[in-house]
Each structure stands twice: as structure tokens, then as C-alpha cells.
C-alpha positions in Angstrom: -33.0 -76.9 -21.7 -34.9 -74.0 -22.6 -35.2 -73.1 -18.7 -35.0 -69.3 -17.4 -34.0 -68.2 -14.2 -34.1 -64.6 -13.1 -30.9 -63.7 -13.9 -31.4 -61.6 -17.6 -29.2 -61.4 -20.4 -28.1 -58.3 -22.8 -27.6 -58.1 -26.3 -25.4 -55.0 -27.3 -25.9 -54.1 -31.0 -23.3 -51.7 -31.7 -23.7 -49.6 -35.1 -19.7 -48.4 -35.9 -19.2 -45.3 -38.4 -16.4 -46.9 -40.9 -13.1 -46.0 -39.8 -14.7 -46.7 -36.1 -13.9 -50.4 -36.6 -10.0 -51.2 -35.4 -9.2 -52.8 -39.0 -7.9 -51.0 -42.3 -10.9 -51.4 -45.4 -9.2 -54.1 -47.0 -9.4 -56.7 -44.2 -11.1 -59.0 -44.0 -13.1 -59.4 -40.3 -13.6 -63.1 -38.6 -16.9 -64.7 -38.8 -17.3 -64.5 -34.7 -14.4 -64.0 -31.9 -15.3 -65.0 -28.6 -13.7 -62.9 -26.2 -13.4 -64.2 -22.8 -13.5 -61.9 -19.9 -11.2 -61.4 -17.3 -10.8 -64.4 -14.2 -12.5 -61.5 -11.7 -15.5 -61.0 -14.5 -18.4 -62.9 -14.1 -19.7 -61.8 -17.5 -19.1 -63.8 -20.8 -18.8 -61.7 -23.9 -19.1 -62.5 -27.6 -17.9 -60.4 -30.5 -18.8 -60.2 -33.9 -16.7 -57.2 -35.7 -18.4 -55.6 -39.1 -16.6 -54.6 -41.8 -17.3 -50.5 -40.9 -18.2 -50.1 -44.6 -22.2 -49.2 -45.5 -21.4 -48.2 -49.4 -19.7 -50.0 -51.9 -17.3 -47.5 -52.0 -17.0 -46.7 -55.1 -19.8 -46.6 -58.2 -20.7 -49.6 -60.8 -17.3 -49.6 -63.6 -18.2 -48.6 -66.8 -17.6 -50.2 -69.8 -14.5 -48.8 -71.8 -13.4 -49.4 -74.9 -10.1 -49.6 -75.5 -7.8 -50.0 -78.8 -10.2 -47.8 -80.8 -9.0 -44.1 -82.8 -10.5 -41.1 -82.7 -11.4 -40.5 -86.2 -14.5 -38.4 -86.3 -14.9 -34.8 -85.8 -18.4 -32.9 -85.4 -18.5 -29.7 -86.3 -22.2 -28.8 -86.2 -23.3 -24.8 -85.3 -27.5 -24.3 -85.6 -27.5 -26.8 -88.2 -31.3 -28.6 -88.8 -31.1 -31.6 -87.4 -32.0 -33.2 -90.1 -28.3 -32.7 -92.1 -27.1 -33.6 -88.6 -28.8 -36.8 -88.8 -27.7 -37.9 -92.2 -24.3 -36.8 -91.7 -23.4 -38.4 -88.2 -26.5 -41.5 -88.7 -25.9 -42.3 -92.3 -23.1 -41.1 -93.5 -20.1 -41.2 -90.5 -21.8 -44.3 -88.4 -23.9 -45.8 -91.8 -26.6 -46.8 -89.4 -30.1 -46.6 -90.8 -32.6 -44.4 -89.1 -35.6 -42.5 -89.0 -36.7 -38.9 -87.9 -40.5 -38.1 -87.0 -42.5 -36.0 -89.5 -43.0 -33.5 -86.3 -39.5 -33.5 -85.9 -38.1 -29.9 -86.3 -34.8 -27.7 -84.9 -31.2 -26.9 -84.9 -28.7 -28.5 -83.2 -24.8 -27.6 -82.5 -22.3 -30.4 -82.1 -18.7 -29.0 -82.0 -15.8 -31.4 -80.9 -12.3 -29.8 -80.2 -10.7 -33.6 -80.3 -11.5 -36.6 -82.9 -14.3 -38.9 -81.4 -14.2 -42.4 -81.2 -16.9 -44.3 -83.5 -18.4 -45.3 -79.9 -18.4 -41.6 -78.7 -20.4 -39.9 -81.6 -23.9 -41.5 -80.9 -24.1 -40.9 -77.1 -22.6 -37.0 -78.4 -25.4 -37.0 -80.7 -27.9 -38.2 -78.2 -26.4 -35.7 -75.6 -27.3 -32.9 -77.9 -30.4 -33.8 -79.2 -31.4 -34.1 -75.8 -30.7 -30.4 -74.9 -33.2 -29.7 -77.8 -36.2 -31.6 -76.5 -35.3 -34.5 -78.8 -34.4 -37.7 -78.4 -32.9 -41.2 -79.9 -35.0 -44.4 -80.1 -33.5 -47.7 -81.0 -35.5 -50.2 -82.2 -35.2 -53.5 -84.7 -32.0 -51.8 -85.8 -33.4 -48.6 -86.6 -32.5 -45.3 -85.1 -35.6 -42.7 -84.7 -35.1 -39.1 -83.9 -38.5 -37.7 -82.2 -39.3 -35.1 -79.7 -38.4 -36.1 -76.1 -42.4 -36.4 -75.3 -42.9 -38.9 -78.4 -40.1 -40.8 -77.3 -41.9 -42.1 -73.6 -44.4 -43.4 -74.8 -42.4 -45.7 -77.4 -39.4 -46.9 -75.9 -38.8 -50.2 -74.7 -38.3 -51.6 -71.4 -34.7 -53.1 -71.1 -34.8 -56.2 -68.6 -31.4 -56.5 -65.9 -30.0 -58.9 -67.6 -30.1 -56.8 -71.1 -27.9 -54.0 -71.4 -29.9 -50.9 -72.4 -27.4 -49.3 -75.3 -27.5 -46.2 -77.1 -31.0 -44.1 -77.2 -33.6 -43.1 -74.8 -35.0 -46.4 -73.2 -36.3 -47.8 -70.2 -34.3 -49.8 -67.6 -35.4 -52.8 -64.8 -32.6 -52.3 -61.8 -33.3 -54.8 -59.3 -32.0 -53.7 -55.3 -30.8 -56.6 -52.7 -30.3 -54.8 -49.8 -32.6 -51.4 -49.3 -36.6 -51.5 -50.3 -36.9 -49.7 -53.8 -39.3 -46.8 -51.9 -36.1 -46.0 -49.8 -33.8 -46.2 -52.7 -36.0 -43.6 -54.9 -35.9 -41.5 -52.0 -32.2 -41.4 -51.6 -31.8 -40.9 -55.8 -34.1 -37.8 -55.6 -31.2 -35.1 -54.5 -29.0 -37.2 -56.7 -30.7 -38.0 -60.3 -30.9 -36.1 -63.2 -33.0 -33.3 -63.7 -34.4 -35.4 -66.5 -34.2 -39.0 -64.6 -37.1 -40.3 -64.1 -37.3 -43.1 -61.1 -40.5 -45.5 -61.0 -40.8 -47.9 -57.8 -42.2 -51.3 -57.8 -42.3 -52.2 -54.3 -43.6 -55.6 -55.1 -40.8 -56.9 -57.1 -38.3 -54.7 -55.3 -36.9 -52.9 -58.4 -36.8 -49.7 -59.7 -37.6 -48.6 -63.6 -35.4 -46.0 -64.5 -35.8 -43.7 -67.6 -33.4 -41.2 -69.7 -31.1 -40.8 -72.1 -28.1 -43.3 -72.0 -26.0 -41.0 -69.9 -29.0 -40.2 -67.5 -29.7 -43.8 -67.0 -26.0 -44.9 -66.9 -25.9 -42.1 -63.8 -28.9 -43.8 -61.9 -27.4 -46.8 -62.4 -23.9 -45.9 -61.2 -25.5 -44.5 -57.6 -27.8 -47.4 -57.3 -24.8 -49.5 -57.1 -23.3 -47.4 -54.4 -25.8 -47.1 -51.4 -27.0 -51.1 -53.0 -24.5 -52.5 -50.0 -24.2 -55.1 -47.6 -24.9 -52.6 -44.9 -25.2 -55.4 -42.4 -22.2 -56.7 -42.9 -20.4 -53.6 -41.5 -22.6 -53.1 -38.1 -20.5 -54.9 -35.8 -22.3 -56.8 -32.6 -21.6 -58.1 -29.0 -23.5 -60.3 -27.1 -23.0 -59.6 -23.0 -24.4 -62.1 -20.4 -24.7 -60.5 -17.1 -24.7 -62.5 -14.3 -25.8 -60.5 -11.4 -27.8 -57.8 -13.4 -31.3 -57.3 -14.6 -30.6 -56.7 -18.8 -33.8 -54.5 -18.9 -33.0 -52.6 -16.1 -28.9 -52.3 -17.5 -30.2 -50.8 -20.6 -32.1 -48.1 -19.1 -29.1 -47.3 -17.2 -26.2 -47.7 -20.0 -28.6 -45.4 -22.4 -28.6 -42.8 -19.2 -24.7 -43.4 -19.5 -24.4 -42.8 -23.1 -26.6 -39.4 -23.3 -30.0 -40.0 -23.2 -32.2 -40.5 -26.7 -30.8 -37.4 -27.6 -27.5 -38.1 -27.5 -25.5 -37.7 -30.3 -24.1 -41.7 -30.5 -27.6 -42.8 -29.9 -28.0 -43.7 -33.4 -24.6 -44.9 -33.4 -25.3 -47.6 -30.6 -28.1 -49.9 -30.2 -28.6 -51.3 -26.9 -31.5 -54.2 -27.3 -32.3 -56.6 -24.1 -32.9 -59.8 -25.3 -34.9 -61.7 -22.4 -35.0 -65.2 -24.2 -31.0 -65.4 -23.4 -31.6 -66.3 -19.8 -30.4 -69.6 -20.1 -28.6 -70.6 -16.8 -25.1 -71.3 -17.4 -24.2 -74.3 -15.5 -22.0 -75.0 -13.7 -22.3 -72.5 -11.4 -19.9 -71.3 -8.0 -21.6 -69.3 -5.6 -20.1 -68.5 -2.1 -22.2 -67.5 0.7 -21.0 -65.1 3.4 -22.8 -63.0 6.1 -23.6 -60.5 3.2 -26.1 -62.6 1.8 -28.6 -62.7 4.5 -31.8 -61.7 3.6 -32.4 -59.6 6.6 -29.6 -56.6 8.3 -30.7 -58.9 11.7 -30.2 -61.9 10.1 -26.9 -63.4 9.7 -25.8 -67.0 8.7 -23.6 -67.2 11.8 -26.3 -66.7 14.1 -27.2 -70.6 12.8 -25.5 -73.8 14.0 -27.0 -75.3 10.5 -28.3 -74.3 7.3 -30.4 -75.9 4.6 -28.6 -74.9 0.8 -31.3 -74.8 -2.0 -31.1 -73.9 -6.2 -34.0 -73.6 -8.2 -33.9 -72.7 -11.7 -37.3 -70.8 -12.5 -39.5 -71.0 -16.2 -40.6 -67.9 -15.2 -37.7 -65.9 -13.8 -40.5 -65.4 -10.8 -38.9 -65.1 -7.3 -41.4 -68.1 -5.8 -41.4 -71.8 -6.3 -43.7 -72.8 -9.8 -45.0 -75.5 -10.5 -42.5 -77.2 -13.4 -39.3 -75.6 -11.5 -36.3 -77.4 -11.2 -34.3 -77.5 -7.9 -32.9 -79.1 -4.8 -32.6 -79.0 -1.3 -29.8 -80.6 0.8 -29.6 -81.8 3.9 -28.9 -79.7 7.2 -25.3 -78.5 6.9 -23.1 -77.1 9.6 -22.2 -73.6 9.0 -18.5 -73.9 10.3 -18.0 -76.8 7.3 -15.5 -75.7 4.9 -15.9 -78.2 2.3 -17.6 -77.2 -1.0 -21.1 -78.5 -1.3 -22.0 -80.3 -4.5 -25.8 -79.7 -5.4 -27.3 -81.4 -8.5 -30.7 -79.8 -9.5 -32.9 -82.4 -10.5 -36.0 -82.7 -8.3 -39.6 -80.9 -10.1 -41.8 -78.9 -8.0 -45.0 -79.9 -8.1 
């Protein structure tokens, strides 16, 4: 009906650490349980349990593979990285490959186990990388330049492209955080070396590194990249007698103050727009109800019985209200009275 009547409502939002939540990580909570409250309880409550969990739990699986031997040993002390490119590019991997004219250095590799075929180039990469050098892939070619060369011609590897081996730019889309929030959380966690651009338009992040740098951006992005919705858990209480404004000041004194330490952990929101009169509706009066101490039903051989329900919430008759008026009533009568609101104010 869209109607109000004075009587608020309350919206609990309830934020539970995981573990908080009564159910073990791998179940699986109901879309909505409606809990009904006790006969005496005049206040309707509806439940909607999270899951508890606000990271993935674990990061983004790497790729492994898997029936390969390790056939290759490096065994490379302050040699110019030159014979350590044409011994590990050309002659151990027979990829072809380049190395810039202002290329220059030593480099030590030294394995203590045979390395797969798909182990030696991220080795080599790893190494060249503590030398302020770095591998560029491109058409098929490998290019060894310095690290500072190697920004400024790198490609930029789209989600759906998987970046491989070499120094290279990555697009990481987010779903559930804004990229600005995301960069901030990667900054105690990146590589010294990571670099993290935002695009707050898009909603993605460019990352940039070596394979292994940008594999470890990657792997943390996936983690705090939840569903962190999904595991706040929410009630919905109706009071019937209460003022939900007024309640939350007072449930907020209850639970500490603003300073408390739960107060991040619980969310207390009034939501006024709930006030929907819940029909129908019992009400016994008694010589409590008098509006005056002096006052006092039985002081009345008959009454007049009246229900309005307000648009408002105000106090005094509106014009638009709904409500009724019955007849004179003896007092003594027993009987329930059956009153059907359907008269408008003018």
C-alpha cells in the first residue's frame, strides 16, 4: 500500500569475522531463512547468513607442467652475458634472440638439480634481472636489453592473453574492489620491482615486471578480488512498539559507543521506508493505555474505538489518512471488535 504509520522499522546489518558465522567454510549458507519469533514477541525477524569468508582463501593456481625431465644444468659464475645467452638462448632452448648493442655484464646461474626445459628461461630471466637486465619477447624473438630499455618496449598483454616468459606488461581486470583500493592494498605486498598502474575508469590495474614479479601481483590480486558481500551476513528486525531511529542510538550505546571495538564489526542502519503496517493487527486496551494518570477507561460507561494508518507517521489526522471510527461501545463488552480501515480523511 505504500502507507506508513508511526511505528519504525530496523535494519540490522551485521558484518561477522569468518569463523563468527555458526557454519564450517565448506557449507554452503541458504539464500534467506526467515526466523519467526517467539508467540510472546511481537517482533518479526529475517535472517540472511554470509558465508564469513572475505578472501578467496587461497591465491590464483599456477600452471604446472607435469611429465617433463630435468635435463638441463646451468652452471654460469661472472660469465658475460653474452656466452650466457648463446648457451642457454641458442644453443640448450634453440630459440632465436637478440641482445642490445648497449648490452654489457656478467651474470652467475648455478643450478644444484637438472632444470626442466620450462624452468631455464624464467632462471635466466631471474638472473638477468638482478643485473639490471631484462628479457623481451617479441614476434618470436627474444631481446636481452637493460631493464630501463626494456619499459619502454614491451607489449601490453590483454586478460584474456597469457603474458609468458619476458618482461611485459599485463591488463588485470578487478570485480569486486575499485582498482585505487586494490593498488593500495598491493603496495606492502608487491615486488620491490612491481610496478602497479590504476585505471579507475575501466576498473583494472596494468601491472609490470618480470614474469615472476607479475605472476606474484597476479596471485594476490586474486586473493583480496572476493565476493566480500557474500560473507556479511544480514537481519532485518521490525519492531512493533519501538521508534528504529531512536533503538539504534540506544543498541550502539549497548554495544560500546563508536569506539567500541565490534563497531566495525556491526552495522546498525534504521531503514524508515520499512514502516509498512503489518495487518492484521491485535491490540488490547486496558486501563494502562489512558492517555492521562486521571484518566481511566473505566471511569466511561462507553468508548468510541478508532485506527488510522498515517503517510506521514505524524501523530494528527492528514489529509490522505486512512482510518475508522466505530460506533459507541460499552466498556464492560467482552467481545472482540472487528475494525476495517477504510474511510479517507479529508
Amino acid at each position: 500500500m505504500g502507507l506508513r504509520a508511526a511505528l519504525a522499522a530496523i535494519a540490522l546489518v551485521s558484518v561477522l569475522c569468518g569463523g563468527a558465522v555458526a557454519q564450517s567454510q565448506g557449507d554452503t549458507p541458504p539464500d534467506s531463512v526467515s526466523a519467526s519469533a517467539p508467540a510472546s514477541s511481537a517482533t518479526p525477524v529475517e535472517m540472511y547468513p554470509g558465508t564469513g569468508a572475505f578472501t578467496k582463501g587461497s591465491s590464483a593456481a599456477r600452471a604446472v607442467t607435469t611429465g617433463e625431465q630435468g635435463d638441463i644444468t646451468l652452471n654460469f659464475v661472472n660469465s658475460d652475458v653474452k656466452d650466457v645467452a648463446k648457451a642457454v638462448l641458442g644453443d640448450y632452448l634453440k630459440l632465436n634472440y637478440e641482445i642490445g648493442a648497449n648490452v654489457q655484464g656478467t651474470v652467475t646461474i648455478q643450478t644444484s638439480q637438472p632444470l626442466k626445459r620450462s624452468q631455464v628461461l624464467p632462471a635466466l630471466e631471474q638472473a638477468l634481472r638482478l643485473n639490471n637486465m631484462a628479457v623481451v619477447e617479441s614476434h618470436g624473438i627474444y631481446k636481452i636489453v637493460p631493464l630501463a630499455d626494456a619499459q619502454h618496449i614491451v607489449h601490453v598483454n590483454s586478460a584474456k592473453r597469457d603474458g609468458g616468459i619476458g618482461y611485459g606488461v599485463d591488463i588485470v581486470p578487478v570485480r569486486y574492489i575499485n582498482a585505487a583500493e586494490m593498488a593500495k592494498l598491493l603496495e606492502p605486498l608487491a615486488p620491490a620491482a612491481g610496478v602497479v598502474h590504476v585505471d579507475s575508469t575501466r576498473n583494472v590495474l596494468l601491472i609490470e615486471g618480470t614474469t615472476e614479479e607479475r605472476q606474484t601481483l597476479k596471485d594476490d590480486i586474486a586473493l583480496f578480488d572476493a565476493d566480500w558481500l557474500s560473507g556479511m551476513s544480514f537481519a532485518i528486525f521490525t519492531p512493533s512498539h519501538l521508534d528504529a531511529d531512536e533503538l539504534v542510538k540506544e543498541l550502539n550505546q549497548v554495544l560500546g559507543g563508536l569506539n567500541s571495538p565490534v563497531s566495525s564489526l556491526v552495522q546498525l542502519v534504521p531503514i524508515q521506508r520499512l514502516n509498512a503496517v503489518q495487518l492484521p493487527l491485535t491490540i488490547t486496551l486496558d486501563e494502562s493505555m489512558g492517555m492521562l494518570p486521571n484518566l481511566k477507561l473505566s471511569m466511561f460507561p462507553q468508548v468510541v474505538v478508532g485506527a488510522r494508518v498515517s503517510k506521514s507517521g505524524n501523530a494528527l489526522p492528514q489529509s490522505g489518512d486512512l482510518q475508522v471510527l466505530s460506533a459507541p461501545i460499552d466498556v464492560r463488552r467482552a467481545e472482540p471488535i472487528v475494525l476495517t480501515i477504510d474511510q479517507i480523511v479529508p
